[in-house]
MARLUMLUM-725980 format. One record per residue: x, y, z of N, C-alpha, C in turn; residue in three letters. Coordinates in pm, whole numbers, plus 50000, padded with zeros to 5 digits. Layout:
<atoms>
XYZXYZXYZALA...
</atoms>
This chain:
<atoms>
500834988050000500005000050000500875012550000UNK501945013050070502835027550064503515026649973UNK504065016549871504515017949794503425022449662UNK502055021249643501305020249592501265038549591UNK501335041249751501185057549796502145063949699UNK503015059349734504255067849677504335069049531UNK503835059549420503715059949250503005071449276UNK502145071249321500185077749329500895097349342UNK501855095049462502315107249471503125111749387UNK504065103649321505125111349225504405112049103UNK503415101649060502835111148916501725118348962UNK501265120549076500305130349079500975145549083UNK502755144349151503325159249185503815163249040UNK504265156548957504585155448790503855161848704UNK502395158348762501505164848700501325179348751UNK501055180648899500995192448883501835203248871UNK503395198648886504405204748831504385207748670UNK504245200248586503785204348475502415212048420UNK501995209648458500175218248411500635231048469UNK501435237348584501965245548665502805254948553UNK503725242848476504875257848418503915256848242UNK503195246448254502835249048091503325262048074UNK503675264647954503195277747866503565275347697UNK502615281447650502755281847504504205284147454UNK503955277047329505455278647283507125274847326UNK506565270247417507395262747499507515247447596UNK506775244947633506265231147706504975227747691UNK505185209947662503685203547648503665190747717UNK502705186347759502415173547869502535164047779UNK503325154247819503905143647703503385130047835UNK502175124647715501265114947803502555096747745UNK502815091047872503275082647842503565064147860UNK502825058447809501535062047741500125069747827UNK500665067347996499735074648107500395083648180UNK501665089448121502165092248253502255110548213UNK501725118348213502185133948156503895134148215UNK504615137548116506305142348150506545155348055UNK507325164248168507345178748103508835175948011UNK508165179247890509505180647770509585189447657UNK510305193447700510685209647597510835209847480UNK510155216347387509665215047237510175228547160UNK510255229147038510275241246972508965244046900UNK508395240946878507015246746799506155260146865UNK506115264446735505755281446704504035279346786UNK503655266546764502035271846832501705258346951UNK501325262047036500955253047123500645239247157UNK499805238646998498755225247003499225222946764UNK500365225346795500825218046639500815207646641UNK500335199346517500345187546426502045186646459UNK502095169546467503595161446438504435169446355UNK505235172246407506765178346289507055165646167UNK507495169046067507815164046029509625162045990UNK509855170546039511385171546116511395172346229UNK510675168446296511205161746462511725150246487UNK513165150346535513675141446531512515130146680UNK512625117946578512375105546692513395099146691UNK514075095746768515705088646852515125079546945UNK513795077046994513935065647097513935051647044UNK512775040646971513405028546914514405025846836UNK515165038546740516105037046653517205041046745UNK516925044146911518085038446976518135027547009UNK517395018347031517215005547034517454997846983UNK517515003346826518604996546706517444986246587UNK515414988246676514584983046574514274992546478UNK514515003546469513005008146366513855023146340UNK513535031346266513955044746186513915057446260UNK514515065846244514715079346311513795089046299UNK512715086846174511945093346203510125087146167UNK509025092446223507895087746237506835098646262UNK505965095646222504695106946232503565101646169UNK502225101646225501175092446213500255101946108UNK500595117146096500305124646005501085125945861UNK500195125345756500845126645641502385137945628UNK503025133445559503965142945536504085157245460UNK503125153545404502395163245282501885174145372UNK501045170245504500615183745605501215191345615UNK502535185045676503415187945791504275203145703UNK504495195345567505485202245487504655219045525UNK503725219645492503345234445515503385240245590UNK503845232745716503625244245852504985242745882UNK505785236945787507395237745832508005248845826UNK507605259445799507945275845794507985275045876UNK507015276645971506555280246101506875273346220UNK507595258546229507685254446304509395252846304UNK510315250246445511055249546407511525238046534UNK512885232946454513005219746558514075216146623UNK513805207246725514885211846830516165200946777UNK515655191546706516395182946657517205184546585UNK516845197746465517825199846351519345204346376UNK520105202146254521655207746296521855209946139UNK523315214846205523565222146052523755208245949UNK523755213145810524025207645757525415196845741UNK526285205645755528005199045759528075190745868UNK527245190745988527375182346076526815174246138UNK525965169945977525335154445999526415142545939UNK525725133246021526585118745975525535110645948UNK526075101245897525195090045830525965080545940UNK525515069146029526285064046128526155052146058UNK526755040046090526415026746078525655020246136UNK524685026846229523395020146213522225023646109UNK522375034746028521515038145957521025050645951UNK521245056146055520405073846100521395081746064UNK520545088646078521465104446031521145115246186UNK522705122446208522425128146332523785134246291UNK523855142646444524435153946458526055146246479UNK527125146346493528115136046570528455138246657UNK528645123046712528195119346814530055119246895UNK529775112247010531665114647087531865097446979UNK531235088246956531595076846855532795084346724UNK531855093346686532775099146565533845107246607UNK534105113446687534865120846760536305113446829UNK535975107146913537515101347016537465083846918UNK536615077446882536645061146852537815062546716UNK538355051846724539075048146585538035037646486UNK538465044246344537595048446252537455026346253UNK538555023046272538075008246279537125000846428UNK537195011746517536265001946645534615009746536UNK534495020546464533015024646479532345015546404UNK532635007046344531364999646279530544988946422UNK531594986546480531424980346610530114984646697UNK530564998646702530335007346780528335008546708UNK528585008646627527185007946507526794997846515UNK527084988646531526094978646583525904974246722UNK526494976046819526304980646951524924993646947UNK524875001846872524385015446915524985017747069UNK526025019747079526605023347213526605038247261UNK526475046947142526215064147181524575064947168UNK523755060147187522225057047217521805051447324UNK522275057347448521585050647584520325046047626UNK519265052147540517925053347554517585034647586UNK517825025447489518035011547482518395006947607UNK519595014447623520065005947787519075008047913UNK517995023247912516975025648005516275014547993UNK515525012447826514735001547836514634987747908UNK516324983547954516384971347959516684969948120UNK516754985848180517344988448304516284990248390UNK515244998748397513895004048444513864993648505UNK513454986048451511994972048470513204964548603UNK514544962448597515094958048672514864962848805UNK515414979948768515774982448915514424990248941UNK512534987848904511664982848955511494973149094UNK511824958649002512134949149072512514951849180UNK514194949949189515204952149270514784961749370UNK514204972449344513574981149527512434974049561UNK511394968149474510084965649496510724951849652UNK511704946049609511994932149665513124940249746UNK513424947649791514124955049937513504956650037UNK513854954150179513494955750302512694963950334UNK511554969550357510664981750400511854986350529UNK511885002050474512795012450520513975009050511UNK514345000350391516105004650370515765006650236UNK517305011050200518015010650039518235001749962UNK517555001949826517884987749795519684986449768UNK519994972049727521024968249711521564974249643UNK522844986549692523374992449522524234984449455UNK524654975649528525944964949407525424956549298UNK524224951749342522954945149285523004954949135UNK521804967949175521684979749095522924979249007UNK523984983749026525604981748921525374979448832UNK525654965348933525864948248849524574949248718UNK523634951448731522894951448670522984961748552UNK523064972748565523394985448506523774981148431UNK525344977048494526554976348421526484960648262UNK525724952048337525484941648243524564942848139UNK523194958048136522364958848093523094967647906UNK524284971747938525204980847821525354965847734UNK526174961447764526514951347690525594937247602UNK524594936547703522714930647672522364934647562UNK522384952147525521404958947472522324960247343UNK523604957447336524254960847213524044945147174UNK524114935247259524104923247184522864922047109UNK521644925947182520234921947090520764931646985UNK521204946246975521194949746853522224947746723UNK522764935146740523824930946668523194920246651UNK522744915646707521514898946650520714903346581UNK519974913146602518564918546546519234923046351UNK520594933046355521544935146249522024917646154UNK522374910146291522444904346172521684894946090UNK520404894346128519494882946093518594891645953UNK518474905445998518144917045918519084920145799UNK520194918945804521224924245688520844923845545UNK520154909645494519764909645382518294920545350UNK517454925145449516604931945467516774946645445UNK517844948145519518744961545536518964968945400UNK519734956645331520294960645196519314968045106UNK517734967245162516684974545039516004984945082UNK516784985645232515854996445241516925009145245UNK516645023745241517045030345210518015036745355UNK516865039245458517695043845571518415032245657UNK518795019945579519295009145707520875004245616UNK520745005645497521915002745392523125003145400UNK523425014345487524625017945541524985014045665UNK524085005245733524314997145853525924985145801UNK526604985945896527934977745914527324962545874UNK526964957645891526424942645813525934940745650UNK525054955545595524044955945484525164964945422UNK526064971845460526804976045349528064969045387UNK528544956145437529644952145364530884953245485UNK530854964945552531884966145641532394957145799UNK531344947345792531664943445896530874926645849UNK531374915645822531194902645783530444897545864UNK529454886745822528424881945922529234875446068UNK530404861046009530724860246105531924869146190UNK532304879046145532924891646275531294891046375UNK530384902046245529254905546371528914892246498UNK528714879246454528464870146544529934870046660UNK531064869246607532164871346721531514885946814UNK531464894146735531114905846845530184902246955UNK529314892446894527464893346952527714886147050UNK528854876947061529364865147152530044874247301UNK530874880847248532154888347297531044892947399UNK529994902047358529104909647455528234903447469UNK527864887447474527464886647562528314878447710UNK529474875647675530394868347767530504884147872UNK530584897947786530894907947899529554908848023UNK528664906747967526814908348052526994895748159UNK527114885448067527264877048193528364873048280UNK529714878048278530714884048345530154897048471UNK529374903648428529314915048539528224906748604UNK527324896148605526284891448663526924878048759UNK528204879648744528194860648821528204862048978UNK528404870548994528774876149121527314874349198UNK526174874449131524674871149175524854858749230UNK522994855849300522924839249333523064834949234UNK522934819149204522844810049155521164813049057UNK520304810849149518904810949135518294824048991UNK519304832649007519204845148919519874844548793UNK521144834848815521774836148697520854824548666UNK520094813448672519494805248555518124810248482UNK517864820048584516674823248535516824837648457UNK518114841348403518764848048319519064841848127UNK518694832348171518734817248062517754823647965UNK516594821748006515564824747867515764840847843UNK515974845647915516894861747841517664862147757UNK518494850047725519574852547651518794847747521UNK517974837147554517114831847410516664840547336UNK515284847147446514564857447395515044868947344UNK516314876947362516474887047283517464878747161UNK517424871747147518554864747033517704860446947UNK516264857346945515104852146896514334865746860UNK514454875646907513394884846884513174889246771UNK514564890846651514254896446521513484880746411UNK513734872446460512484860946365511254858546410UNK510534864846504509874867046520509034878446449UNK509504886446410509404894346259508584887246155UNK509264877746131509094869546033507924860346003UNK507284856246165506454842646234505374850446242UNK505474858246320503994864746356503624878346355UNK502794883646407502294897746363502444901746488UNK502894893646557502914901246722504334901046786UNK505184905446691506614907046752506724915046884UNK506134928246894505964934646960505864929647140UNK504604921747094504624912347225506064906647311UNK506444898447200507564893247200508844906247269UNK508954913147229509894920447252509694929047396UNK507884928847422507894932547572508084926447691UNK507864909747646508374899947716510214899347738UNK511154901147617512394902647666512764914547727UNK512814925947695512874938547737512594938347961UNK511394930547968510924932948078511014918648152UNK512234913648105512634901848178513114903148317UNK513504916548295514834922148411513984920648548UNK512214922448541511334925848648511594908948745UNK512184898448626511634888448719513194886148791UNK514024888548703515874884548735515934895348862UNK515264908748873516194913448943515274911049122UNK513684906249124513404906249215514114885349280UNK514644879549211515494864949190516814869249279UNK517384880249180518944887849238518814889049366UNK517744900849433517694903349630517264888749662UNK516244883049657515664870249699515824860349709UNK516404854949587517184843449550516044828449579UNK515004839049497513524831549460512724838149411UNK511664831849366510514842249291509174846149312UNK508824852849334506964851749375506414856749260UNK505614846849226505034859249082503544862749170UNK502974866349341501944869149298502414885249298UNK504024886849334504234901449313504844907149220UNK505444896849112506214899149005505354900348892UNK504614889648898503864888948721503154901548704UNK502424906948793501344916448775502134928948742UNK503064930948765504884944148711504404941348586UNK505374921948555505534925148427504544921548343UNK503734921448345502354920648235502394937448192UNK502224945848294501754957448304502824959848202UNK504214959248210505234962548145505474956548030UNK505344952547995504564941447849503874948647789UNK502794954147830501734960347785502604974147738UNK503074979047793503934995847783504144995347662UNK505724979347660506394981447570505534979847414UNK504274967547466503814966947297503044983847262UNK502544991647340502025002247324503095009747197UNK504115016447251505135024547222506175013947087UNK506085002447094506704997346990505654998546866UNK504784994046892503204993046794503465003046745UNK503805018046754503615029246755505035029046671UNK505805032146695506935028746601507525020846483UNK506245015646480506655002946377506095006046280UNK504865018046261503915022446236505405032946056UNK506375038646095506785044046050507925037245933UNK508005020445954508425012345843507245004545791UNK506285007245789504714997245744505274992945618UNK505275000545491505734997445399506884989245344UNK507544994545412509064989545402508734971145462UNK508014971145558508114961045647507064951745509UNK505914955345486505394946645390505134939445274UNK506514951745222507614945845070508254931245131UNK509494935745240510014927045278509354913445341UNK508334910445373507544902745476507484902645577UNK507954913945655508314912445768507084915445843UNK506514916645978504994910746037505224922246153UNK504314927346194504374937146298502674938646332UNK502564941646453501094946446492500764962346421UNK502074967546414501344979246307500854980146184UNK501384968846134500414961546018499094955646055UNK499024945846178498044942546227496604948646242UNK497034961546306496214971446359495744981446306UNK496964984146161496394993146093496065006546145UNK494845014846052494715023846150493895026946233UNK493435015346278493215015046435494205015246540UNK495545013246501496205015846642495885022946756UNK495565039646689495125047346840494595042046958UNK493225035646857492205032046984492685019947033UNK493465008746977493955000947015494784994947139UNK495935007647134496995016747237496285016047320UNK495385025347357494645033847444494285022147511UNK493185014247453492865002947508494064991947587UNK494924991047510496234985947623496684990647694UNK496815001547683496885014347830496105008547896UNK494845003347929493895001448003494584991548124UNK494874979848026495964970748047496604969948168UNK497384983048205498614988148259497984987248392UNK496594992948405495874994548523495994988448617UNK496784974148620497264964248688498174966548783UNK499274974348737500124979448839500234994448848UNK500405002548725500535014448714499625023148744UNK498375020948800496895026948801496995042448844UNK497895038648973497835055649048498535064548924UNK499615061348859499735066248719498845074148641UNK498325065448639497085067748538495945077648563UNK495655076648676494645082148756495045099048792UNK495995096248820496935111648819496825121148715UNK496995113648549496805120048442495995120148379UNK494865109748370494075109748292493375121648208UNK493475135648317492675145148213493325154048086UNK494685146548053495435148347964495965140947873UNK495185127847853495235116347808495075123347641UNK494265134947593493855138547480494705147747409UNK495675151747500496915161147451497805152247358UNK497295151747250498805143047167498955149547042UNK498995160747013499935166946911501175167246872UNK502005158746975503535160846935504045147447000UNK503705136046877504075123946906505695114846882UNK506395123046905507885117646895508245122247044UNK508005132647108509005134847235508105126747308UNK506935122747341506125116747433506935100447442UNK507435095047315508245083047325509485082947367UNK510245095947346511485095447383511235099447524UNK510425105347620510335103947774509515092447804UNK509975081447768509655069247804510745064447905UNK511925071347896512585064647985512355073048120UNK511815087748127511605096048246510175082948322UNK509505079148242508365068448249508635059148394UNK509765055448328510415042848389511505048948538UNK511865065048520512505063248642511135073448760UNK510105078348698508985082348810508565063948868UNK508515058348792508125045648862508625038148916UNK510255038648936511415035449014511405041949134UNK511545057749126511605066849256510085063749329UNK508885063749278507765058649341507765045949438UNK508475033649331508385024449452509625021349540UNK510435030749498511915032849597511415039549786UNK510605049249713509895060149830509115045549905UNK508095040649837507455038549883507955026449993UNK509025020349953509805010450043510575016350171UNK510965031050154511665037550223510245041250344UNK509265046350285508195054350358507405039350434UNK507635030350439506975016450456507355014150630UNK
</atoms>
């Protein structure tokens, strides 16, 4: 129940910290998918239609899906691009084309790395942290939820975890690269990826994919016993996740199930056992998130994805997604409710659908500090 208090309080103070500094032209409540997070925008009018130069950086840090997305035609957007301006853009001379595929500003990769570690480095996405939140959240969830009422959780635990979650997140995206490569090669923004153009040989990429994952499970041995086996179908599931593409229309699923493995390993890690009647109901909820926000992203290779064959619920869903989402939001109600309940009367604010995904990871640490408090306040 006090931990329950404490979510209830940090997205209820979120909220009213934000509705507080709104102001035009400057800040908008970024619902995620329940949670309002204040994130600073450039657009000339309050309540603008999707940019169509707004950069989106959160799944194409992840290393699935393209840099940019917008559920509004492009053809709109183009007209109000006078008028709008974005926080994303950079000059011209100082874009790069990286080896994962995007185009961006450069990064410290291009800067201090030697020109032979960056293809590496490109299939890692190692200057894209956003990926490593994804795979980190849901852990160190866990990990306080399963701490002593009124202490700290374990910080060596926390690390260990951290520290193994870098090396995790470059391996799925070097599996996902290389099972994709022949895929890569046709599409336009992925071509120049280190596998699809040539620079880096299938079996190097598999030595790499090995290498990191011997580093992940190196920073984890130091755990029980009980944690490292049940670390096992983690290693399957993100190594499996890009043929799943292929099988079904519900990859997505799939990918909220690995992503949010960490909920069951890290409450295993303090315990050195499992309860799911306090674990499962996390990660369902967290399941649900990730297919929300992936669905939503996938939405921006449809085409691309249905030349190639490749299977996604954004094909599935078509354009019904919205109501779809929304409805899996519902979902969430399981654990995240006080969340929800906090924001709901801003659930209809969605004009500016790229930053609302990239504070997905602010998502994940209000719901960390919530049930951190709430273990502390217990």
């Amino acid at each position: 129940m006090a931990s329950s208090s404490a979510v209830w309080i940090c997205g209820a103070a979120t909220s009213i910290t934000a509705s507080h500094r709104y102001r035009p032209n400057l800040f908008h409540l970024s619902v995620l998918p329940t949670v309002p997070v204040l994130v600073r925008t450039c657009t000339t009018k309050p309540f603008n239609h999707y940019s169509a130069h707004h950069s989106n950086n959160f799944l194409e840090n992840f290393g699935l899906y393209s840099p940019r997305f917008s559920f509004v035609n492009s053809s709109s957007t183009s007209s109000s691009s006078s008028t709008t301006t974005s926080c994303s853009t950079v000059e011209e001379d100082d874009d790069v084309v990286h080896h994962d595929g995007s185009v961006s500003s450069k990064s410290w990769v291009d800067t201090y790395l030697p020109a032979q570690l960056r293809p590496y480095a490109g299939l890692s996405r190692i200057e894209k942290p956003i990926g490593m939140w994804l795979l980190i959240w849901p852990t160190l969830w866990s990990i306080a939820l399963a701490t002593t009422q009124g202490h700290l959780p374990n910080l060596k635990t926390m690390i260990l975890c951290g520290l193994a979650a870098i090396p995790f997140r470059g391996a799925a995206c070097t599996i996902n690269d290389f099972f994709d490569r022949d895929i890569d090669k046709m599409v336009e923004r992925t071509k120049s990826r280190p596998l699809a153009s040539g620079v880096v040989s299938p079996w190097q990429a598999l030595l790499f994919y090995g290498f990191q994952i011997l580093l992940g499970i190196g920073a984890l041995l130091s755990l029980n016993n009980f944690s490292l086996i049940l670390g096992i179908p983690f290693l399957f599931l993100f190594s499996t996740y890009p043929l799943m593409k292929r099988l079904t229309y519900w990859p997505q699923a799939y990918l909220g199930l690995t992503v949010n493995w960490g909920i069951l390993f890290g409450w295993a890690a303090i315990k050195g056992s499992l309860d799911l009647v306090v674990t499962l109901p996390m990660f369902i909820a967290a399941v649900f998130w990730t297919l929300v926000y992936d669905t939503i992203y996938a939405h921006q290779d449809k085409e691309d994805d249905q030349n190639a064959g490749v299977k996604s619920t954004a094909l599935l869903f078509g354009d019904s997604t919205k109501q779809v989402d929304y409805r899996v939001c519902n979902c969430m109600h399981c654990w995240f409710c006080p969340l929800w309940i906090s924001c709901w009367p801003w659930v209809g604010i969605l004009y500016d659908c790229s930053s609302k995904f990239v504070s997905n990871q602010w998502f994940g640490a209000i719901v960390f500090a919530g049930t951190l408090a709430g273990r502390l306040l217990s």
